[in-house]
C-alpha positions in Angstrom: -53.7 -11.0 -26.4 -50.5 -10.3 -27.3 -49.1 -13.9 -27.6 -51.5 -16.2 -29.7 -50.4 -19.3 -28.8 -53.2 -21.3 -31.4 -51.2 -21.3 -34.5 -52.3 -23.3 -37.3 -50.6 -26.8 -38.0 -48.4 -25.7 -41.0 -47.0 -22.6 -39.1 -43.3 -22.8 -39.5 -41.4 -23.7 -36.3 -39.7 -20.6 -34.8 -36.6 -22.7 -33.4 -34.2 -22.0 -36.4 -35.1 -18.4 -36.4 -34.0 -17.7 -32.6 -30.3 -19.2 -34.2 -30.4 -16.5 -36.8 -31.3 -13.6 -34.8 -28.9 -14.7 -32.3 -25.9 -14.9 -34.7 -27.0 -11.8 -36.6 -26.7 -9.9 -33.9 -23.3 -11.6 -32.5 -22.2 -10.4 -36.5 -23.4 -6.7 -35.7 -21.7 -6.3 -32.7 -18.3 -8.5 -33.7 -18.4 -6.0 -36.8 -19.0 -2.5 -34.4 -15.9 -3.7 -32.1 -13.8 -4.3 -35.2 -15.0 -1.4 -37.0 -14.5 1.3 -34.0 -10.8 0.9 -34.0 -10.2 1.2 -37.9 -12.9 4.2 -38.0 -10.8 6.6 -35.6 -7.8 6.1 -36.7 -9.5 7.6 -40.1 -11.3 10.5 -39.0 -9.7 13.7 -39.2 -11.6 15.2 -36.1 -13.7 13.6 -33.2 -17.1 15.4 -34.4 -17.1 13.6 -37.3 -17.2 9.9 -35.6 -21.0 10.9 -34.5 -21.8 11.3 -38.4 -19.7 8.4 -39.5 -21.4 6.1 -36.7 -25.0 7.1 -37.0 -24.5 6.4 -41.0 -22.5 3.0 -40.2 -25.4 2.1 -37.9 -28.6 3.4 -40.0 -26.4 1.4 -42.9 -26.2 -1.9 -41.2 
């Protein structure tokens, strides 16, 4: 099945990680709006923001 819900007793709880993902990804996208109006404002053409972005993003 896809969800084994029989883990063994000293499985590590997966409470504290849904916190991190959850603020990791709060971070990421905090970071993108910041980041987007800097980034124009440094580009000498508009064909070069797909380049900078799909670096920025395979970067993060």
């Amino acid at each position: 099945p896809a969800v084994n819900t029989q883990l063994p007793a000293d499985s590590p709880s997966w409470f504290p990680l849904l916190f991190i993902t959850i603020a990791c990804g709060a971070i990421s996208g905090f970071h993108g709006l910041v980041a987007s109006g800097t980034t124009s404002k440094q580009l000498d053409r508009e064909t070069d923001a797909r380049y900078v972005g799909y670096g920025g993003m395979i970067g993060e």
